[in-house]
C-alpha positions as CSV (number, residue, x, y, z in Angstrom):
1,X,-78.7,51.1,45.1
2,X,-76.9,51.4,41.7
3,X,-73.0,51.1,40.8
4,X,-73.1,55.0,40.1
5,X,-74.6,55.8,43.1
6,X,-72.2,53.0,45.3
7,X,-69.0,54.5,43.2
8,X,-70.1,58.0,44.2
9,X,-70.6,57.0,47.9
10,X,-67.3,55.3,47.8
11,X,-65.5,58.3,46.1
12,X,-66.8,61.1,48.3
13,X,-66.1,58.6,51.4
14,X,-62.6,58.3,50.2
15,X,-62.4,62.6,49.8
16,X,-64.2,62.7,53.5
17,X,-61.4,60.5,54.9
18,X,-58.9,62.1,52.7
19,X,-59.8,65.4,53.9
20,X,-59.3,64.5,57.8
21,X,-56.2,62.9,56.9
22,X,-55.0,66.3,55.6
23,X,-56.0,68.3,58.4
24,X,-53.1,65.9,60.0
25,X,-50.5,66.8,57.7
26,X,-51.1,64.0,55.5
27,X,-52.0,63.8,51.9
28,X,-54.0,60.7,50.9
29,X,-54.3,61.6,47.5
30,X,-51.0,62.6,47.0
31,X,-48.9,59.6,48.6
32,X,-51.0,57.0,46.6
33,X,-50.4,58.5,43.0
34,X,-47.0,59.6,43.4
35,X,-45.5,61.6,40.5
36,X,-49.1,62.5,39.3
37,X,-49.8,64.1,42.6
38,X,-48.5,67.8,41.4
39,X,-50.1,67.5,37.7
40,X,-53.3,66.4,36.3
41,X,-54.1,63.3,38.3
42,X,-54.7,65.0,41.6
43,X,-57.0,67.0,40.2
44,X,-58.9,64.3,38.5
45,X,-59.0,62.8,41.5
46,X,-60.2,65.8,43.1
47,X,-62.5,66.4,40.7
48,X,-64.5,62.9,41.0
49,X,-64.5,63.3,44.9
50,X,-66.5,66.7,44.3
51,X,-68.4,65.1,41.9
52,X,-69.7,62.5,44.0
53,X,-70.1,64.4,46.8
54,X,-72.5,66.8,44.6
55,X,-74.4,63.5,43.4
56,X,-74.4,62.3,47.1
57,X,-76.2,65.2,47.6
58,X,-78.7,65.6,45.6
59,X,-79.7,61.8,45.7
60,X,-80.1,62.3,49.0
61,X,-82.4,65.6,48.9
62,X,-84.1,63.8,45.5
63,X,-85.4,60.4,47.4
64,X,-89.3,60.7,46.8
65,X,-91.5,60.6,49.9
66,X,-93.1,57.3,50.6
């Protein structure tokens, strides 16, 4: 296994746990980057999660048969 694909396990891990942590009333995301939280860094953040998740995804669906 690569660095892309380990960073892109880590990352959609961290959403995943984020995500349940939310459903609790608490924002992961949010509480670790502070004053970027409301602006552009959440949705950076955001953005790489779904990212990784998508390349999670399709690593898993592209894994030749053997």
């Amino acid at each position: 296994m690569g660095w892309l694909n380990k960073t892109a396990l880590v990352l959609a891990n961290i959403g995943a746990i984020n995500w349940g942590l939310t459903a609790m009333g608490w924002n992961a995301v949010e509480n670790l980057i502070g004053s970027w939280a409301t602006s552009v860094g959440s949705n950076i953040v955001y953005a790489l999660v779904a990212v990784s998740g998508i390349w999670g995804l399709v690593q898993l669906f592209n894994k030749k048969k053997r």
